[in-house]
C-alpha positions as CSV (number, residue, x, y, z in Angstrom):
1,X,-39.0,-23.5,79.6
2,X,-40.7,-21.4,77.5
3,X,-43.3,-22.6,74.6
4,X,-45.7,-21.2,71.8
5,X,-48.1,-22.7,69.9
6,X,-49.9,-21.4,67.1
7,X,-53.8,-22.6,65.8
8,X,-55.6,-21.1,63.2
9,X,-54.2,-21.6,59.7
10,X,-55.6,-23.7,56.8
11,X,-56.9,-23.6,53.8
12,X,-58.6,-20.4,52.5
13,X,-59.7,-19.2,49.1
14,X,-58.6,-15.8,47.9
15,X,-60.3,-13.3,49.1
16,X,-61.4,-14.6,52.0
17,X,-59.7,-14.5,55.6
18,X,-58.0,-16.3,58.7
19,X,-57.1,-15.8,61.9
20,X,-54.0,-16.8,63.9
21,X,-52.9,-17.4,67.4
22,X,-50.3,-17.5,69.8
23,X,-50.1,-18.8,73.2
24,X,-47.0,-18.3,75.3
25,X,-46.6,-20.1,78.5
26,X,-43.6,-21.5,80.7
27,X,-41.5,-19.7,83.0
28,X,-42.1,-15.9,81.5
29,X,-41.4,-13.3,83.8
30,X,-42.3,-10.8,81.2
31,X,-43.1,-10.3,77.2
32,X,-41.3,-7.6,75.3
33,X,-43.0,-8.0,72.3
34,X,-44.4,-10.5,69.6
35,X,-44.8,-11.5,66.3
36,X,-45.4,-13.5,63.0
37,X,-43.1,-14.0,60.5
38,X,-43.8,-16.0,57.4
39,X,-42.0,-18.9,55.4
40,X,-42.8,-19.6,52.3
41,X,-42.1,-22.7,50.3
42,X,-38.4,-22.6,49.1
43,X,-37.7,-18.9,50.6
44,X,-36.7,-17.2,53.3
45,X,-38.0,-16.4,56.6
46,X,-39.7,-13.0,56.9
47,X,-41.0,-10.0,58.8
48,X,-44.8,-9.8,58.6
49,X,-46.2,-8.2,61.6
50,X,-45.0,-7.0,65.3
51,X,-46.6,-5.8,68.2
52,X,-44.8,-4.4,71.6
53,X,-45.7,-4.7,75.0
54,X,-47.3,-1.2,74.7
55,X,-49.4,-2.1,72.0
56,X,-47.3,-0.4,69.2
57,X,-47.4,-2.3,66.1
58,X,-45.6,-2.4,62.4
59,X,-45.8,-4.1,59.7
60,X,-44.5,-5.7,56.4
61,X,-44.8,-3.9,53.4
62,X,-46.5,-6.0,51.7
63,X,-49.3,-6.5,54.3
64,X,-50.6,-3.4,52.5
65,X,-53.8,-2.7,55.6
66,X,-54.9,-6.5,55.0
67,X,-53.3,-7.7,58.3
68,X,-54.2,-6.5,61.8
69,X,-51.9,-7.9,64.5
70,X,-53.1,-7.3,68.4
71,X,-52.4,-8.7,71.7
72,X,-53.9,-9.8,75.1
73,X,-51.3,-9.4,77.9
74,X,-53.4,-11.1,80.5
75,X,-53.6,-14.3,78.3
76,X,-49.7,-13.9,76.7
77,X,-51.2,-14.6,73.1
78,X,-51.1,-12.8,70.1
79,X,-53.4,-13.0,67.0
80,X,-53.3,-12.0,63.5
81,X,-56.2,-11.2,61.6
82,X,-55.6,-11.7,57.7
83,X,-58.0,-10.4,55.3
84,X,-58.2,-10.1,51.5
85,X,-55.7,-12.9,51.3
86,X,-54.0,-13.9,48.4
87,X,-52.2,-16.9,47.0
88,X,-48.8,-15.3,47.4
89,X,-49.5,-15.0,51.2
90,X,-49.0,-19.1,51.8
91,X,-47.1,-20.0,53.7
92,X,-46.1,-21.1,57.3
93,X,-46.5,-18.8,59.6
94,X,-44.7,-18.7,63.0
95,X,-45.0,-16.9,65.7
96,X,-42.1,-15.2,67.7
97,X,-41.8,-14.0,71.3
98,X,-39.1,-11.7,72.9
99,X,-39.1,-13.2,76.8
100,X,-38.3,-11.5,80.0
101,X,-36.9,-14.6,82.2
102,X,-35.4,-14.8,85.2
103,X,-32.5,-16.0,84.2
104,X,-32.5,-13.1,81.1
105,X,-34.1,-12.7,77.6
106,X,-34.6,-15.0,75.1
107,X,-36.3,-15.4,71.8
108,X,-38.9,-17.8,71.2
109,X,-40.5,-19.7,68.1
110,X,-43.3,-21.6,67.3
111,X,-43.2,-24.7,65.6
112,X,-45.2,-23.0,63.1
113,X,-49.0,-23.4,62.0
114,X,-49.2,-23.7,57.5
115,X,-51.1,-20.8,55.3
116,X,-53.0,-22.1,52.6
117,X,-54.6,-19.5,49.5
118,X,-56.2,-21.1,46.6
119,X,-56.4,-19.4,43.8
């Protein structure tokens, strides 16, 4: 089995910022890459930020330079660094791993942690 668990959101003004984690443990025999996608009350799922195993990164449009995503292979977690947020940015945010297994890939969630911008 495979988990992730997020930590880090809650309730920010605009302007100000938050930081997000993401811990992968369980039988990994390697990470391909990971990521954050958002979900915002009555929409979609959505692309905000990725990162590969080689440190390459990309991002949503509308991240606009305000998000940093990184990564530290020794502890399999992931962060993402939100600044300048806004109210439109709320949302939960979860976390999503590609897994090497042994038994082959799989794609992992995490049972999401909630985004909160006042305005």
């Amino acid at each position: 089995q495979v988990q992730l668990v997020e930590s880090g959101g809650g309730l920010v003004q605009a302007g100000g910022s938050l930081r997000l984690s993401c811990a992968a443990s369980g039988s990994i025999f390697s990470i391909n890459g990971m990521g954050w996608y958002r979900q915002a009350p009555g929409k979609r799922r959505e692309f905000v930020a990725h990162i590969t195993s080689g440190r390459g990164t990309n991002y949503a449009d509308f991240v606009e330079g305000r998000f940093t995503i990184s990564g530290d292979n020794a502890k399999k977690t992931v962060y993402l660094e939100m600044n300048s947020l806004k109210p439109e940015n709320t949302g939960v945010y979860y976390c999503h791993a590609a897994i090497g297994t042994r038994i082959g890939a799989l794609d992992a969630w995490g049972q999401g942690t909630l985004v909160t911008v006042s305005s």
